[in-house]
C-alpha positions as CSV (number, residue, x, y, z in Angstrom):
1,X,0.0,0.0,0.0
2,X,1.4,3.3,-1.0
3,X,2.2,5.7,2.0
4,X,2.7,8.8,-0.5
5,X,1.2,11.7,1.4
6,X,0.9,14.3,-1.5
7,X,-1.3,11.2,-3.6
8,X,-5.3,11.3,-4.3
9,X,-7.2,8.3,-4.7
10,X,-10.3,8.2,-7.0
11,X,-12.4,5.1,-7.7
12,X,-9.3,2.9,-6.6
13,X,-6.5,4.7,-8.9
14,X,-3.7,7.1,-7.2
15,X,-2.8,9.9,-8.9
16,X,0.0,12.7,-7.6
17,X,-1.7,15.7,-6.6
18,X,-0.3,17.5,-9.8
19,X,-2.0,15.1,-12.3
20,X,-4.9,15.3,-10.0
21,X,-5.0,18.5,-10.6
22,X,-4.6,18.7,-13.9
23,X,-7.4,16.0,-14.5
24,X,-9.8,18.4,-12.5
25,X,-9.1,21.3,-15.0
26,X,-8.9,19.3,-18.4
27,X,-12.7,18.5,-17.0
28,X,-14.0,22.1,-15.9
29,X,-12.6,22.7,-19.9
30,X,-14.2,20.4,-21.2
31,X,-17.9,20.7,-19.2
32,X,-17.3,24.1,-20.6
33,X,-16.9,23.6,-24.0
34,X,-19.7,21.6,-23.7
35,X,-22.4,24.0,-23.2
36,X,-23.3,24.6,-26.5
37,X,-26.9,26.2,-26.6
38,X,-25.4,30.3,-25.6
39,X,-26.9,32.8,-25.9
40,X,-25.4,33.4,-29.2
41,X,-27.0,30.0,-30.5
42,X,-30.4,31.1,-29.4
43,X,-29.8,34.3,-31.5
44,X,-28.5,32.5,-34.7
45,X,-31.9,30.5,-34.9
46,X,-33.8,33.4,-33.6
47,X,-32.1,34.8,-37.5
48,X,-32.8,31.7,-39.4
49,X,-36.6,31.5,-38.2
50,X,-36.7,35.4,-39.4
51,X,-35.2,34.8,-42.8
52,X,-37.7,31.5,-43.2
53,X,-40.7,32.8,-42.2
54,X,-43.8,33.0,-44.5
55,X,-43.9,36.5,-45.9
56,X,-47.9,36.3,-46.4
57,X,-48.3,35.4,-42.7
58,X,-45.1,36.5,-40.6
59,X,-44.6,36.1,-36.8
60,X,-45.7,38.3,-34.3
61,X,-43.0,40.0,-33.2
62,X,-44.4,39.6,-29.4
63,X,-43.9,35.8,-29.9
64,X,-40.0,36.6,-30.6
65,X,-39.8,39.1,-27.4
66,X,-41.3,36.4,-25.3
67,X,-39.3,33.3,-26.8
68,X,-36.3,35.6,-25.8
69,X,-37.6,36.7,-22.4
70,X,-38.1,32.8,-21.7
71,X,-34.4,31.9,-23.0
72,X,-32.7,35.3,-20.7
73,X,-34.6,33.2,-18.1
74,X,-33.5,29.8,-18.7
75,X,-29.8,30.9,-18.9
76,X,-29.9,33.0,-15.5
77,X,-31.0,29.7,-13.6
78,X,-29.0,28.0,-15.2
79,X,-26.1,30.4,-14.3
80,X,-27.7,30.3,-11.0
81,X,-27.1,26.7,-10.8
82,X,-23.6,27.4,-11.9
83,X,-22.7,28.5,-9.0
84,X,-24.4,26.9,-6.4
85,X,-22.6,24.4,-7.8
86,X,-19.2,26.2,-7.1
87,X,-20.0,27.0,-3.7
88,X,-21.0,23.6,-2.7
89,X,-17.6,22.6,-3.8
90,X,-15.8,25.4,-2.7
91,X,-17.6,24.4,1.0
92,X,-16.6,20.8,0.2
93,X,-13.2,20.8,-0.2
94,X,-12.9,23.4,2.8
95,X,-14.6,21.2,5.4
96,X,-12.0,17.8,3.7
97,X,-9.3,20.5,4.1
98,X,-10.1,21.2,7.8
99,X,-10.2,17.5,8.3
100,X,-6.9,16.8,6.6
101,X,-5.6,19.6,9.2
102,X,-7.2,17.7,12.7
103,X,-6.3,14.6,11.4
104,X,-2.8,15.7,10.6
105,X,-2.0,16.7,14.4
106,X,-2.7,12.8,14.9
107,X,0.9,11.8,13.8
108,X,2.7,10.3,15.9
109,X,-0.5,9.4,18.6
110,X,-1.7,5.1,19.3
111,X,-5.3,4.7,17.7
112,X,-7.3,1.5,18.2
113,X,-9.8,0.8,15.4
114,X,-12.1,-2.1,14.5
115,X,-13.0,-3.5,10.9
116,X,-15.7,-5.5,10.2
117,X,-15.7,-8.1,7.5
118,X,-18.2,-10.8,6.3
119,X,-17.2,-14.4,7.7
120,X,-16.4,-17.0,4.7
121,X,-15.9,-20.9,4.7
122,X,-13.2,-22.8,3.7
123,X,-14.3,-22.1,0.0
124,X,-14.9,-18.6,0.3
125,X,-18.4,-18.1,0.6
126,X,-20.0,-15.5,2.8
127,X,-21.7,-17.6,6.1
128,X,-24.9,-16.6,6.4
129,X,-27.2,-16.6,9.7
130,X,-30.9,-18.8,9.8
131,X,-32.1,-15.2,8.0
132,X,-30.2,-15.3,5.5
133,X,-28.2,-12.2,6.4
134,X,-24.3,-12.7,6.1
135,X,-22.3,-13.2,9.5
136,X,-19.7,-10.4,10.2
137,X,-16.6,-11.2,12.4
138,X,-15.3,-7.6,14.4
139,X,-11.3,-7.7,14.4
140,X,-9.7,-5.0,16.9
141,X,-6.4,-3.4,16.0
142,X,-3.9,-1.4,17.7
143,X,-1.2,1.0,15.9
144,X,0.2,4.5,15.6
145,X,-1.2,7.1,13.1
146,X,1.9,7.6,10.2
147,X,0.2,9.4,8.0
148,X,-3.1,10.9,6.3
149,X,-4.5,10.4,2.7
150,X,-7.8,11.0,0.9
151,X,-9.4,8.1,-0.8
152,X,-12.1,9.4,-3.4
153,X,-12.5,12.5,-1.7
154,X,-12.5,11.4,1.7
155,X,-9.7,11.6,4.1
156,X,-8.4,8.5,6.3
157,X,-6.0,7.9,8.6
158,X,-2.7,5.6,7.6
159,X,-1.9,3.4,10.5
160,X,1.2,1.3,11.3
161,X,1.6,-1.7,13.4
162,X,3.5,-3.3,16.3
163,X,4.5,-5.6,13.3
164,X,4.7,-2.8,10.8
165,X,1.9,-3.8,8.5
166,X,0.2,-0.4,7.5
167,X,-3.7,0.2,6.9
168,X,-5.9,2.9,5.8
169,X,-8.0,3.6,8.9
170,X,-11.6,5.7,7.9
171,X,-12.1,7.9,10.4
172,X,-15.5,6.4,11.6
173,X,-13.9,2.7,12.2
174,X,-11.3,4.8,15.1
175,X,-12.5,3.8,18.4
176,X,-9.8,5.2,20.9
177,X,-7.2,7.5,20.3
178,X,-4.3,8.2,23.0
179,X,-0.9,10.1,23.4
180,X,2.2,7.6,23.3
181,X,4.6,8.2,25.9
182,X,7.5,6.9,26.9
183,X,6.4,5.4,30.3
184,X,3.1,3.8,28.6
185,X,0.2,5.3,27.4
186,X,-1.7,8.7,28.5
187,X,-5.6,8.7,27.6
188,X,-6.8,11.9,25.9
């Protein structure tokens, strides 16, 4: 397991942070290019329905006023939306940030932390109770917090043994976390 702190993990691949970052702005590019119905679009067929019109029987020109009124409408909401968008990003990555930042003045400190996994056979197949409902098995662990990385977004704790095996710890599986001292163990 890689113990890279300046790493991002996204549906099980690790990127550095710099091609991280330079995925996340290929895509805002590209989302932008994307929007293809502008207001200049709307214009250019508002032209071609004027130049094809019937000449005997042409359009009220209160139907164009109100097709545009409807379209200065659709595109403020969906500037509107825009940003909402933004912020709730923005607000995102500053509540992951302040996480990273709590989590970070873990290092060096013993955690204990239990994982749950569903019980299997000899053959590998999940046990399953007179329900039908597969048997989970609790394993307690002990170890001291090395490290802190975000997998898809969400920050975890890395964790290192007495025997030096490292895990990735999510913060919700941490049941006890304590100073290490050199006479033992002071409770926080």
């Amino acid at each position: 397991m890689a113990t890279d702190l300046n790493t991002v993990t996204v549906g099980g691949v690790t990127y550095s942070k710099a091609d991280y970052d330079a995925m996340q702005s290929a895509k805002t590019t590209t989302n932008r290019m994307n929007d293809s119905l502008d207001k200049d679009a709307f214009l250019q067929l508002l032209v071609t329905q004027m130049q094809y019109q019937d000449p005997l029987d042409p359009q009220d020109n209160s139907e164009y006023v109100a097709q545009l009124a409807q379209f200065s409408s659709l595109e403020q909401m969906t500037n509107v939306y825009k940003s909402v968008e933004e912020v709730s990003q923005l607000v995102s990555n500053i509540d992951t940030s302040v996480l990273v930042g709590q989590l970070s003045s873990m290092i060096g400190q013993d955690i204990e932390w239990s994982k749950e996994a569903i019980q299997t056979d000899s053959n590998g197949k999940a046990i399953v109770d007179k329900s039908g409902n597969p048997v989970t098995v609790r394993t307690d662990y002990k170890g001291t917090v090395k490290g802190v990385n975000i997998v898809d977004g969400s920050p975890t704790i890395l964790a290192q043994d007495a025997s030096g095996n490292t895990y990735s710890v999510a913060i919700n599986e941490v049941s006890r976390v304590s100073e290490a001292a050199k006479n033992g163990v002071v409770n926080l």
